[in-house]
Every structure is written in structure tokens, then in C-alpha cells.
C-alpha positions in Angstrom: 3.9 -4.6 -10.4 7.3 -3.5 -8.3 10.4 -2.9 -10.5 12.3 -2.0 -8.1 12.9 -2.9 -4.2 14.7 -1.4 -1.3 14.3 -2.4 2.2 16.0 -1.2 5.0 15.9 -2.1 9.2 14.2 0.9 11.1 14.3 -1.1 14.6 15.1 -4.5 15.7 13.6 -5.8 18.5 15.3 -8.8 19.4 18.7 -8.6 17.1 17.6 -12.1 15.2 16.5 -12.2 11.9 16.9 -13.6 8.4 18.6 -12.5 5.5 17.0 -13.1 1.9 18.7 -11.7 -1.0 21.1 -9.3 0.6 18.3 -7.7 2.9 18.2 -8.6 6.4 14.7 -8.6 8.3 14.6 -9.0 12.2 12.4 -11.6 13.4 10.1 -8.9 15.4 10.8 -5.3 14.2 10.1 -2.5 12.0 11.3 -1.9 8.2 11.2 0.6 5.8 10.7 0.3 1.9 10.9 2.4 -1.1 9.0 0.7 -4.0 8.8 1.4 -7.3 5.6 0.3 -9.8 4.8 0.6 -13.5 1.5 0.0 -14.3 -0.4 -1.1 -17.4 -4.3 -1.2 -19.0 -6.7 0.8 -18.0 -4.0 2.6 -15.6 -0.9 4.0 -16.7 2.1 5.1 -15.1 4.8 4.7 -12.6 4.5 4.9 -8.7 6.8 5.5 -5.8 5.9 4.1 -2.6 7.4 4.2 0.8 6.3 1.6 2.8 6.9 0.5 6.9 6.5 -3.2 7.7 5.9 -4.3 11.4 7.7 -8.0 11.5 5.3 -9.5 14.5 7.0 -13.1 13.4 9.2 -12.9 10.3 9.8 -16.5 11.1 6.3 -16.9 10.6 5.8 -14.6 8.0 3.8 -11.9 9.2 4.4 -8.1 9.2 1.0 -5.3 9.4 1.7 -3.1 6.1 1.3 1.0 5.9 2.9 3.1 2.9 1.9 6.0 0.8 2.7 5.9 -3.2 2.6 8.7 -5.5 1.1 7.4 -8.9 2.4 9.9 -12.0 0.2 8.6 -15.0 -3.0 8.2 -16.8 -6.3 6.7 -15.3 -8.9 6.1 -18.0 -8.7 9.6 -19.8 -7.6 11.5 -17.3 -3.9 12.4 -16.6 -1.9 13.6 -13.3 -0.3 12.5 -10.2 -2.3 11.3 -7.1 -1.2 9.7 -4.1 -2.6 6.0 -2.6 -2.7 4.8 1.3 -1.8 1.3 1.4 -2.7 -0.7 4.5 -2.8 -4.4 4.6 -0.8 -7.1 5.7 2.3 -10.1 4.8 1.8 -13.7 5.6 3.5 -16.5 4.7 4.5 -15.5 1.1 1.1 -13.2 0.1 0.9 -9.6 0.5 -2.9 -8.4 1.3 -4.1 -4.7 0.7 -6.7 -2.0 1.2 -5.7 1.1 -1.4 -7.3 4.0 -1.5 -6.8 7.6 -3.2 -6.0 10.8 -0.3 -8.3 13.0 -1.5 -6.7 16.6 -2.0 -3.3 15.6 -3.3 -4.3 15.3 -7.0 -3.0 17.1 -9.8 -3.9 18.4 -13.2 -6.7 15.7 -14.4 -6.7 13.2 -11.1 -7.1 16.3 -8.9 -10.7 15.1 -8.1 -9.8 11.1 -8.4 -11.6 9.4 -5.9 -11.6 5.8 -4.8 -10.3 2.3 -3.7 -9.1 -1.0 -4.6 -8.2 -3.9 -2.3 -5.1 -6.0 -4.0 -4.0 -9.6 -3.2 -0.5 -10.4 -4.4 1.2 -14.0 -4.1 4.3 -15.4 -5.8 5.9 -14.2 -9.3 3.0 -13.3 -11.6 3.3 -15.9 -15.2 3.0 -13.3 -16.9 4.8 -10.2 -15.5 2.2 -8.2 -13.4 -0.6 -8.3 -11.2 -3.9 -7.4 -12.1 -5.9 -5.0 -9.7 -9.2 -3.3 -10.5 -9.1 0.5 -8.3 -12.7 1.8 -8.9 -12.8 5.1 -9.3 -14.9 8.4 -10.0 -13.4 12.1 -11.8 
């Protein structure tokens, strides 16, 4: 689940857009993000993602997703860092997502992770996080 949030205006098309809690986001344009995650369960850690949103309609509420996170943590019994590609999508309120591990970019016991999860994400969670399944083989 995100802890932390920062999201900043790479280009805006038009010069219109919104503001929702103290971040501005044009109506067509591009943003960055760096993200921050903790995870729980079966995987454990923290991630740092960086994220670019392409705002085709902010209005509308739709943006096409790409970031790369580097998860430092524990997956099953296996412990490292690794790095996901996100790609997936905003509308209207939900976030959408294909994540995969880059293969190569592993360390210590997650050097040889491999695999994928795709995440849906809509609204506060009840009960403080999101649960994903990212299958995966070591």
C-alpha cells in the first residue's frame, strides 16, 4: 500500500487542470511520481517507485501508467532487493496494473526472482492495504 505520495507536473499541455490536495494535475499532460510502499504477508518490505502519468482527460479521469519500483525485502524465504515495471492505467477513481519483476536487477536472495502480478486498486482499503498475489519462481 503507498505511504507516501509526491507528484509533480512534467508538461502541461493545455495550462488547465485541477488541484486536489495541494497537487495540481493538468487536464491533458504528463506527471511524475515518487511512491513509497510497505508491504505485508507473504511479501515483505518497502518499495520506491517512480512513476509518469499521461493525463489524456484528467477531467475524465484517465491517465496510461509506466513506473519502475525497487522492492528491498523478503519474498517467501528469500531476501534482497529487486525491481518491478509497472504499466497500467487511471480511470475514474481505480488504478489498473500489469507488474512484473526486470529480470537481472536482483540481489542477494531475489537475484533469480522471476514473475508477475496484475493489481486493481480502488478507494481507501477498510482495512489499511491492498491485497495482490505476484506469482513468482527463485
Amino acid at each position: 500500500m503507498p505511504n507516501s505520495w509526491e507528484e509533480s507536473v512534467v508538461t502541461d499541455i493545455d495550462g488547465t487542470g485541477t488541484t486536489k490536495n495541494d497537487t495540481y494535475y493538468p487536464d491533458r499532460g504528463v506527471t511524475s511520481a515518487k511512491v513509497g510502499y510497505a508491504y505485508t504477508g507473504e511479501i515483505e518490505g518497502n518499495g520506491e517507485a517512480s512513476y509518469l502519468f499521461a493525463y489524456r482527460d484528467s477531467k475524465a479521469g484517465h491517465a496510461d501508467i509506466i513506473g519502475y519500483e525497487r522492492f528491498t525485502g523478503k519474498i517467501g524465504d528469500h531476501e534482497g532487493s529487486c525491481v518491478f515495471k509497472h504499466v497500467g492505467k487511471y480511470e475514474e477513481g481505480a488504478v489498473s496494473a500489469h507488474v512484473e519483476v526486470l529480470p537481472g536487477l536482483g540481489t542477494e536472495g531475489l537475484t533469480d526472482l522471476t514473475g508477475s502480478a496484475d493489481i486493481s486498486m480502488a478507494g481507501a482499503p477498510e482495512d489499511g492495504g491492498f491485497e495482490f498475489t505476484l506469482s513468482y519462481d527463485l
